[in-house]
N, C-alpha and C positions, 0 to 999 in steps of 0.2 A: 718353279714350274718344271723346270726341268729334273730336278730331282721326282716330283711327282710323274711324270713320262716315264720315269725309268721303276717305278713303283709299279704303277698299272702295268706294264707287260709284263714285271715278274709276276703280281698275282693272276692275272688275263692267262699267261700264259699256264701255269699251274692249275685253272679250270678256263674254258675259254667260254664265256657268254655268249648267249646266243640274240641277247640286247640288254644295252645302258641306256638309263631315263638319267637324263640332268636336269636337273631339279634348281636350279641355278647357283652364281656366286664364283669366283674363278677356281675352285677346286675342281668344279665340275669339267669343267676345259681339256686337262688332262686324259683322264678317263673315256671320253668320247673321243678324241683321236687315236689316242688304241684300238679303242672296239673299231675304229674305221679303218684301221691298219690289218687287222682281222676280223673281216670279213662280218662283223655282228652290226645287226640293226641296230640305228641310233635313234633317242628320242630327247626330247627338253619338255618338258612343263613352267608354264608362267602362270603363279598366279595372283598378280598384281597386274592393275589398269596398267603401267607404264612400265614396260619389262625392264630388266636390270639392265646393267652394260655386259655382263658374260651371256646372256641369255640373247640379247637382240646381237652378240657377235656369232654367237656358236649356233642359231637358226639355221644360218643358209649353208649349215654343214651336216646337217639332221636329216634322218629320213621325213620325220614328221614332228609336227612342233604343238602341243598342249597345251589351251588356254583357257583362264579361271573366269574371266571376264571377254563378251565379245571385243569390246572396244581395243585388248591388248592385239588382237589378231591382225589388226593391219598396221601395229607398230613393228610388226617380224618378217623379214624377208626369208624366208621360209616356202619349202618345193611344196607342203602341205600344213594347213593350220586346222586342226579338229578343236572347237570349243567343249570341252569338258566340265568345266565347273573343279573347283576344288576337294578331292576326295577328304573324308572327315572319318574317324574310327563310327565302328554301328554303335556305340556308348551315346553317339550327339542325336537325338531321338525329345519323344516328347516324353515328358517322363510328370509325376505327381509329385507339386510343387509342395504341397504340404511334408511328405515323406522326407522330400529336398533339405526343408528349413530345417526339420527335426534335426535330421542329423548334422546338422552347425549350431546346435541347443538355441534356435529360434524358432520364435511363435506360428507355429505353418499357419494362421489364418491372416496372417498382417502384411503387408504389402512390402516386399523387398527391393532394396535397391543394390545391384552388384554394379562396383566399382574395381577395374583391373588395369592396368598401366601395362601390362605385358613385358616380355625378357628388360625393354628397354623403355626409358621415359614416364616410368611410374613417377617420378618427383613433379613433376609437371603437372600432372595430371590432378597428382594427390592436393597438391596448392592450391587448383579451381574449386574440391570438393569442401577444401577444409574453409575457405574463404566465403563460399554459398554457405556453410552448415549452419549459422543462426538464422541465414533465412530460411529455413529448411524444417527447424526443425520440430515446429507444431505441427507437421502432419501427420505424425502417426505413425511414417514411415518407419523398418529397422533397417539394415545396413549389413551386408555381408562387401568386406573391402579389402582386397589385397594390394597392398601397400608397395612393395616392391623391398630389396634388403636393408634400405636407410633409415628410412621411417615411421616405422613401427610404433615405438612409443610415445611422440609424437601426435599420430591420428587416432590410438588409443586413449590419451588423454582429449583427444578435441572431445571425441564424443561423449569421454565421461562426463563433459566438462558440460554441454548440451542435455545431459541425462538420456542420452539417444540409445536404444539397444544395437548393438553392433556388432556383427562376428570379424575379428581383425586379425588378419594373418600374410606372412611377407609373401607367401607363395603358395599353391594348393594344386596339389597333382589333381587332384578328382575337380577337373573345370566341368564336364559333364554333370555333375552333383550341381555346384555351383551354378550354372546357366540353367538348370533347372528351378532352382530356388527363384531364382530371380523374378519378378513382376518386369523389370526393366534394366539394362544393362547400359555402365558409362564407362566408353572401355577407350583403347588407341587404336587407329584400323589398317592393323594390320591385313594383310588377306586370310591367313589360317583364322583366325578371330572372326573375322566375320562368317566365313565358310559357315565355321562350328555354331553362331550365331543365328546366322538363315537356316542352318536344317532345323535348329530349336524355333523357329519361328519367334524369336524373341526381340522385342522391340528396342531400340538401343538409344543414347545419346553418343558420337562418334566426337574425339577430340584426338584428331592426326598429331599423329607424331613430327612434331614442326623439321626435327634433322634425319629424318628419314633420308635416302639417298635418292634424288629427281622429287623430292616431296611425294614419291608414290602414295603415301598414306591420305593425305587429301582428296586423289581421285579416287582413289578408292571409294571413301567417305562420299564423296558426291554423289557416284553410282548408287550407294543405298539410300540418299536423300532422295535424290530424283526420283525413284522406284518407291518411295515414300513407307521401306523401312525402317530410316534413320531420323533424328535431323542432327545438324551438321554444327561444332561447335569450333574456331577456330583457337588454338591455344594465345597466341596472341592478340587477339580479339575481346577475348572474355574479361568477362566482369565480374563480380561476385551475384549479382542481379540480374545480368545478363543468365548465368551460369540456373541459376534458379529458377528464372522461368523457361530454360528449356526442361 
């Protein structure tokens, strides 16, 4: 921490900002007591239902404090809360699903399922999909699934094994391509996930990341069940039948 204090005023001081957005995490901690040492406007963004621990500490030292969900707003003691919503690149837009599948050499008229486990907890995730996939898989459905680094060959084989079409890859920069292809999306609900999720208008299956830090991921999840973009699938909870009929 203290080596990062002494970081930020060498660069601060080398250009001196005229404002810092903490975006959360304890790196951010640093950096805004600089800009508040000189003289620059301070800002934090939350956007998760249940703010982190750097983000509900470093509040009530901000000018103003940025949130992705109402309900995060009165968990910060904060001199101002402006509810923002979480900014997303102009890529996350509605875009031609058919165009979408093509370019993952899937059938653009057939009904897609995108499966994503995100930076963290794709194993989890991938065990509910691979465990449903014989109930699954007379529907017709295909599969575009990214797997996370482990298990690749693996959920490659499930679904050869299924005869299921499936585009299967550990990771995929173009998630805008991807959330576009998709008919429906079973992903972990993260807040940037979903952000990019709601501007696609895309309907989801949510299964929180169970060691998320405060379980943020859960509430999250809830807010888009309630709002009845989601529904809601608990990782320990599930079933392989459960998993199916949602």
């Amino acid at each position: 921490f203290v080596k990062s204090l002494f970081a930020a005023r060498k660069i601060f001081r080398r250009r001196k900002p005229a404002a810092v957005l903490a975006m959360g995490g304890f790196i951010s901690a640093p950096p805004i007591f600089v800009a508040k040492e000189m003289g620059a406007k301070t800002f934090l963004h939350e956007s998760n239902t249940i703010p982190g621990r750097a983000n509900r500490y470093l509040a009530r030292f901000v000018n103003e404090a940025f949130v992705g969900f109402p309900e995060a707003a009165t968990r910060l003691k904060a001199r101002k809360v402006t509810i923002t919503g979480t900014p997303v690149r102009p890529q996350f837009q509605a875009r031609d699903a058919a165009q979408c599948r093509t370019s993952f050499g899937l059938d653009p008229d057939r009904p897609t399922i995108l499966v994503v486990g995100g930076s963290q907890g794709a194993h989890g995730l991938n065990e509910i999909i691979l465990s449903a996939l014989p109930l699954l898989a007379g529907h017709g459905w295909q599969w575009l699934h990214l797997t996370g680094a482990n298990d690749l060959e693996r959920v490659q084989a499930a679904y050869a094994v299924q005869g299921i079409r499936a585009f299967v890859k550990p990771f995929l920069a173009e998630m805008d391509l991807a959330l576009g292809a998709a008919t429906v999306c079973v992903s972990r609900a993260g807040a940037s996930s979903l952000a990019e999720m709601a501007a696609m208008r895309l309907p989801s299956l949510l299964v929180p990341f169970p060691a998320a830090a405060d379980n943020h991921q859960l509430f999250n999840a809830r807010i888009f069940e309630s709002s009845g973009a989601a529904r809601l699938l608990e990782e320990k909870k599930s079933t392989p039948q459960l998993a199916a009929a949602n």
